[in-house]
N, C-alpha and C positions, 0 to 999 in steps of 0.2 A: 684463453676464454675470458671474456669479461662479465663482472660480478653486474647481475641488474638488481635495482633494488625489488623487493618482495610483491612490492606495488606494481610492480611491472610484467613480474612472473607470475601471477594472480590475477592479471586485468581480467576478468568478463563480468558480464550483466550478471544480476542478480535480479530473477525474477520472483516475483512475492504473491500470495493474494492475500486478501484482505476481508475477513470477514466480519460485519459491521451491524450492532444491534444498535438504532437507535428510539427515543424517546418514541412512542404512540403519535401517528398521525399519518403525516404525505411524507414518505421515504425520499419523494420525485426531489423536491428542490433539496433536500441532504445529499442525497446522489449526484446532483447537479454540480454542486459545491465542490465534492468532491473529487470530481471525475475535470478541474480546474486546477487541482495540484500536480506542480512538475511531480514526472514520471510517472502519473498516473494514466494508463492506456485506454481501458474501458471499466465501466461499472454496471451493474445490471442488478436489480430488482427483483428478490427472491425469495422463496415460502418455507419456511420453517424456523428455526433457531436464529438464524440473522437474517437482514431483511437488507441487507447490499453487500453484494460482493464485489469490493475493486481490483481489478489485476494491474500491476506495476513495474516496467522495468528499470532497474536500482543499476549506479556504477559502483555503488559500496556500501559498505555496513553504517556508515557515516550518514548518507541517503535515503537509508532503510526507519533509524532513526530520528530522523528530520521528519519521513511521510508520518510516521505512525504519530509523530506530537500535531503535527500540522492536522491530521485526522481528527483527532482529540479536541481540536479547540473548534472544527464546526460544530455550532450551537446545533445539539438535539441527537449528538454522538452519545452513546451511552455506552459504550462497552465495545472494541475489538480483539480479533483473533488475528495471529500471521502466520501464514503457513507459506515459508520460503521453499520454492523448487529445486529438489538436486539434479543436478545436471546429470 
């Protein structure tokens, strides 16, 4: 039997969502933004506590953390949540 490394024996998606407060105004062009970073799927425009939810599918934890800063730097992002999916 041949040893695979860990990376290999653990490959699948990781999918995430993303729940997104940002600053007071047009959510439209911050959704826009965002829904323009790799592995981002869709985003949609929603009422209550956060005001965009982006769904994402991730190859790693590596990816998972790249989205969430990349999030963070569109201008009028105020605050996220991630809530990753168990398989």
């Amino acid at each position: 039997m041949a040893i695979q490394p860990i990376e290999e024996r653990c490959a699948m998606t990781i999918n995430v969502y993303v729940l997104i407060q940002v600053e007071e105004g047009e959510p439209w062009f911050i959704a826009d933004r965002i829904s323009n970073i790799e592995g981002v799927k869709t985003t949609h425009i929603v009422t209550g506590q956060y005001d965009i939810i982006a769904f994402a599918e991730l190859n790693d934890l590596h990816e998972l953390k790249d989205l969430i800063k990349k999030i963070h730097q569109v201008e009028g992002v105020r605050h996220t949540q991630t809530a990753v999916c168990i398989p």
